[in-house]
N, C-alpha and C positions, 0 to 999 in steps of 0.2 A: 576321167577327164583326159582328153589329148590336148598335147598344146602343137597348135599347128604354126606352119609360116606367117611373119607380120605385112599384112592387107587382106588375109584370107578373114572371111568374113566370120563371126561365130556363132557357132551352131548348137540349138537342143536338141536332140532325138530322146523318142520315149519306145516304150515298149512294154505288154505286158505278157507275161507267162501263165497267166490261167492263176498264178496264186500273185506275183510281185510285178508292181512296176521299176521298169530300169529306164532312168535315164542317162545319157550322154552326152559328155558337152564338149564342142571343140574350142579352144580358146586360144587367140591367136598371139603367138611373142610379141612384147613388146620391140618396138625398134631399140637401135642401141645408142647408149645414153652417151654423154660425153665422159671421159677417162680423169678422175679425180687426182689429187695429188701424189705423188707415190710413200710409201710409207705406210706405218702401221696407224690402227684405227684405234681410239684409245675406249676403252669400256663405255666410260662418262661421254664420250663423244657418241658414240651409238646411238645410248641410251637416250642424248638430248635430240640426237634425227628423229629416233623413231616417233617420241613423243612429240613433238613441231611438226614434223612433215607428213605424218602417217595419214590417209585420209581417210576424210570423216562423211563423204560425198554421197555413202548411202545409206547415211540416218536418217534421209527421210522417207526410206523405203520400208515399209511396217510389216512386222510379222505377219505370216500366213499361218493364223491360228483356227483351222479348223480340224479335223480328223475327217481322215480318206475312209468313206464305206468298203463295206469285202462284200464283193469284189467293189473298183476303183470304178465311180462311172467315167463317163463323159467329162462330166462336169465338172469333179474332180481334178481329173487329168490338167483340164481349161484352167484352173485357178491355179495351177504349178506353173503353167505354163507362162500365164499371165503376169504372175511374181517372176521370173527368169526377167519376162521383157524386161519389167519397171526396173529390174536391179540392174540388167546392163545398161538400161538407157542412162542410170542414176550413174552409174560408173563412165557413162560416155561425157559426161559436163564438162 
């Protein structure tokens, strides 16, 4: 995974070697957020961000439970590819 500049668009590449497919993703920095209070963070305060804020936005993106044939067809390839879309688009809402 590269994380690229934020507006650069993100990107899958695939690839396969005769035995493995590789993929690659570029995924673009977020912009930057506004600057919090100064001071230290307290455990209990973390712990209560992560669980309230953490998102939940691609649970409704479903397992891709199938098994890849050897060698990986087409088609294969198509259904990874297809789960990337659905999960950025589910992260784009």
């Amino acid at each position: 995974m590269t994380t690229v500049p934020a507006g650069t668009p993100a990107n899958v590449g695939v690839s396969f070697d005769g035995t493995d497919v590789h993929f690659s993703f570029d995924i673009p920095q977020g912009e930057p957020g506004e600057q919090g209070p100064a001071g230290e963070v307290s455990q209990g305060d973390l712990e209560t961000a992560l669980n309230t804020q953490s998102s939940n936005i691609s649970n409704d993106v479903s397992f891709l439970n199938f098994s890849v044939n050897d060698p990986p067809t087409q088609q294969d390839v198509q259904l990874v590819l297809d789960k990337v879309d659905e999960l950025l688009q589910a992260l784009r809402r």
